[in-house]
C-alpha positions, 0 to 999 in steps of 0.5 A: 254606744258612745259613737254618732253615726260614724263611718265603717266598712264591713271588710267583706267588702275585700274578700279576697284579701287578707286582714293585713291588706284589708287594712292597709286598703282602708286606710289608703281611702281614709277609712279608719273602722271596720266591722269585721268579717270572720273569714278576716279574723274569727274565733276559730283562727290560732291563737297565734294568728288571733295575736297577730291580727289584733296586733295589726289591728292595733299598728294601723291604728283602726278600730273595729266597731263590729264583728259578724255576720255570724251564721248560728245554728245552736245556743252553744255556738253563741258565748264564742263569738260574742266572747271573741267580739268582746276581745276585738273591742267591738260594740256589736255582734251583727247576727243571722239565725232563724228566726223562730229559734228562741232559744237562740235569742235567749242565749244571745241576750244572756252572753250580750248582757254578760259581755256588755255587747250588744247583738244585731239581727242581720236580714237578708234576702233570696241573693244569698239564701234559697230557705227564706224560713231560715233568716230574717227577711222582712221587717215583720220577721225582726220585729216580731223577735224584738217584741217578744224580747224587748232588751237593751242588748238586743237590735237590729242592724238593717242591711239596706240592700237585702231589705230592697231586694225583699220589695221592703222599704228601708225608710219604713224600717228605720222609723220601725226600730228606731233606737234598736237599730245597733248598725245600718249596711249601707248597700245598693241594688242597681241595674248594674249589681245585685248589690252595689256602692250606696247611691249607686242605685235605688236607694234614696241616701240622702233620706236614709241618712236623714231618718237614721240621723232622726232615729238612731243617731248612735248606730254607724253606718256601715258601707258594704257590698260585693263587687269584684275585687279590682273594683273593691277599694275604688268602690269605697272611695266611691261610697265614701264620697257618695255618704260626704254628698248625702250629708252636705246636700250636694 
């Protein structure tokens, strides 16, 4: 990773739009990196559309830092996506299976390694999963797979939101995983939205910045949430100018 605590957005954040107007939202708000979602772009897309995204990719001039958040159910859905984060030029796979899935582990650090892409384990909570047992929602739950497997190509991207819901604190995460941190989401959880613009809510941005600047000062910081669309790219900029502040101490 090469990059220092870099902007991003999960293009989740747009939804409902299409590759080419995620793009060209971003780009009115002076955002010029993504990390993206596969219903935007993925492996099981034509390869004519495939052709086409990368190359809108290419003429709005963005990067894409990341792709994901995969869902994984068996080892031999793993070399597609990781080969296809490889395509996009990403850094990063962010990730979510269940957590006692070795074999899932194995064969993620085996095609990171052979991609030179590194894999990110995504938490999350009970706003998108009923089956707890089938994702990572604590801070023991990736820290007990980063034990057993401690390799390079292997981290964590904390969803700072998820972990809020979940009671878990992610300033104790973030000192936790220090340089396996691979991405941070920047998410909120407020009176308001189940998951909202970052400092929108209960999280302390300007703490977190400091501490990731402290422990993992290569990871971006990925903005995402999910709010309606008419609200989505005013959101962004909200977000964006919500980051500029927790920096500058204002």
């Amino acid at each position: 990773m090469t990059h220092s605590n870099d902007v991003s957005v999960q293009s989740v954040v747009f939804a409902e739009r299409s590759l080419e107007e995620v793009l060209a939202a971003v780009e009115r708000v002076g955002v010029d990196s993504l990390e993206l979602w596969g219903r935007h772009l993925s492996p099981d897309d034509t390869e004519a559309r495939i052709a086409d995204g990368l190359a809108a990719i290419e003429d709005a001039d963005a990067t894409v830092r990341g792709h994901g958040v995969v869902d994984l159910s068996e080892p031999a859905d793993v070399e597609e996506h990781v080969a296809f984060a490889d395509r996009l030029g990403a850094d990063y796979l962010t990730v979510n299976y269940p957590p006692d899935q070795d074999e899932l582990t194995e064969e993620l650090i085996a095609r990171g390694e052979e991609y030179g892409i590194d894999v990110a384990i995504h938490n999350y909570s009970t706003v998108h999963h009923d089956d707890l047992s089938a994702v990572f929602v604590s801070i023991g739950d990736v820290r007990a797979v980063l034990s057993r497997y401690d390799h390079p190509r292997l981290g964590v991207c904390i969803d700072t939101g998820h972990f809020l819901v979940m009671d878990e604190t992610p300033g104790e995460a973030i000192p936790e995983f220090g340089d396996r941190i691979v991405a941070t989401h920047l998410k909120d959880v407020s009176e308001a939205e189940l998951e909202d613009v970052p400092g929108a809510g209960e999280l302390d941005l300007p703490s977190i910045l400091g501490l990731l600047a402290d422990h993992a000062p290569d990871a971006p910081l990925v903005i995402e949430y999910e709010l309606p669309d008419d609200r989505a790219e005013e959101a962004l900029a909200e977000a964006v100018e919500n980051l500029r502040a927790a920096r500058s101490g204002e």
